[in-house]
C-alpha positions in Angstrom: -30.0 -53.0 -65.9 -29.2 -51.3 -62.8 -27.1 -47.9 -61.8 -25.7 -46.5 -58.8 -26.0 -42.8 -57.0 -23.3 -42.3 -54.8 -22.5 -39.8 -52.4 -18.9 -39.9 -51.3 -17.0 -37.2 -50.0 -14.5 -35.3 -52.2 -11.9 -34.4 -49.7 -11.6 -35.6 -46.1 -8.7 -35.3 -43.5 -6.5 -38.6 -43.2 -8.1 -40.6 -39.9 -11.5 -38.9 -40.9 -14.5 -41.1 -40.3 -16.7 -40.5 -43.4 -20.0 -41.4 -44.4 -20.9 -43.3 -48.5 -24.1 -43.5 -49.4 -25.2 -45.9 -52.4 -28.5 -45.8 -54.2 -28.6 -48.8 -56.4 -31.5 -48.7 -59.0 -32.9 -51.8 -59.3 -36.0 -53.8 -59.0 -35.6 -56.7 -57.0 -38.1 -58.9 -57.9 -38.5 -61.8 -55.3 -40.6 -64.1 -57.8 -43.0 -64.4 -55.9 -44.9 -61.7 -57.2 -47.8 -62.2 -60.0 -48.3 -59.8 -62.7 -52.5 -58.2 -63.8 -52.5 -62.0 -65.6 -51.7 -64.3 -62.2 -48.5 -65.3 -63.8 -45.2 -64.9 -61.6 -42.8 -61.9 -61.9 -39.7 -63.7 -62.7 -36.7 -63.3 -60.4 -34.7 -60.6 -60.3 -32.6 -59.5 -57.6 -28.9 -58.2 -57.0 -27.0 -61.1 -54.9 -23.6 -59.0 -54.2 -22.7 -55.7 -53.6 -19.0 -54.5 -52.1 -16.6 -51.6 -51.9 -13.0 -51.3 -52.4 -10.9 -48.6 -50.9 -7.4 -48.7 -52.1 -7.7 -52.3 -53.3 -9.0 -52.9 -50.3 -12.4 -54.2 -49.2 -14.2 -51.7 -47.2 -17.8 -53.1 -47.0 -20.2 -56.0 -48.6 -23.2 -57.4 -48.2 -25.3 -60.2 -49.7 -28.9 -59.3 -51.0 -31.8 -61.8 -50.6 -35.2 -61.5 -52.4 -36.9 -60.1 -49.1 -34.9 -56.8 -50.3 -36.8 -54.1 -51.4 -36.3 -52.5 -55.0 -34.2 -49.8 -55.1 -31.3 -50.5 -51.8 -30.3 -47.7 -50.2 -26.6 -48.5 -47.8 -24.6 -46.2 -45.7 -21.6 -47.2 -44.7 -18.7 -45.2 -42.9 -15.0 -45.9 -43.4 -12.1 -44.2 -42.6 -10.1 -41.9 -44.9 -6.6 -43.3 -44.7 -4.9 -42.7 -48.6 -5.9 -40.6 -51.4 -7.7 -42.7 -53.7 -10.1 -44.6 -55.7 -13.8 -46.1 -54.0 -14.9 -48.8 -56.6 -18.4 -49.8 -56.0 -19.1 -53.3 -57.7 -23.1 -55.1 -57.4 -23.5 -58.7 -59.1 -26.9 -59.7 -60.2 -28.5 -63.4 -59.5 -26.9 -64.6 -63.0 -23.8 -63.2 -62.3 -23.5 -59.8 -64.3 -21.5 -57.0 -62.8 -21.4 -53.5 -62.6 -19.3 -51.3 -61.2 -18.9 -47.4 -60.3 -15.8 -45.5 -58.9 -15.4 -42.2 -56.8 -12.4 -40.1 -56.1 -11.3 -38.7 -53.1 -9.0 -36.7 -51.6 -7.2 -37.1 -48.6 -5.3 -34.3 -46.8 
């Protein structure tokens, strides 16, 4: 299971440059780990992670097993619309969560 912190401004000025930050709780086991017995860790990584603005996508990025547990992104888009930010990560087989933020634009 994984889960998201966000930080995403709650108002910003239309043309604004602002800054998201996404904490995404996860392991991220590469495989080629070994556990106390010498067996291997089975894989388990996030492959996918974007975010819409407005229906739009505003960033994405593809995860490899070289990531460590626990990404942290910052990103920085610009505050056109009031709206919704849905934040969407997909695991290796293909489960997906997904988180949304308001914000204001004035």
């Amino acid at each position: 299971m994984a889960s998201i912190r966000l930080s995403v401004p709650d108002t910003a000025a239309k043309g604004e440059v602002i800054e998201i930050k996404a904490l995404i709780r996860h392991p991220m086991e590469s495989g080629f780990r070994r556990d106390s017995r010498g067996e291997t860790i089975p894989r388990d990584i996030i492959t996918r992670f974007e975010c819409e603005y407005d229906g739009q996508t505003v960033f994405a990025a593809d995860f490899h097993p070289s990531v460590s547990a626990n990404p942290f992104l910052t990103f920085y888009t610009t505050a056109t619309v009031s709206g919704t930010l849905t934040f969407r990560w997909t695991d290796q087989t293909g489960r997906t969560w997904s988180e949304s933020a308001e914000i204001r634009v004035t």
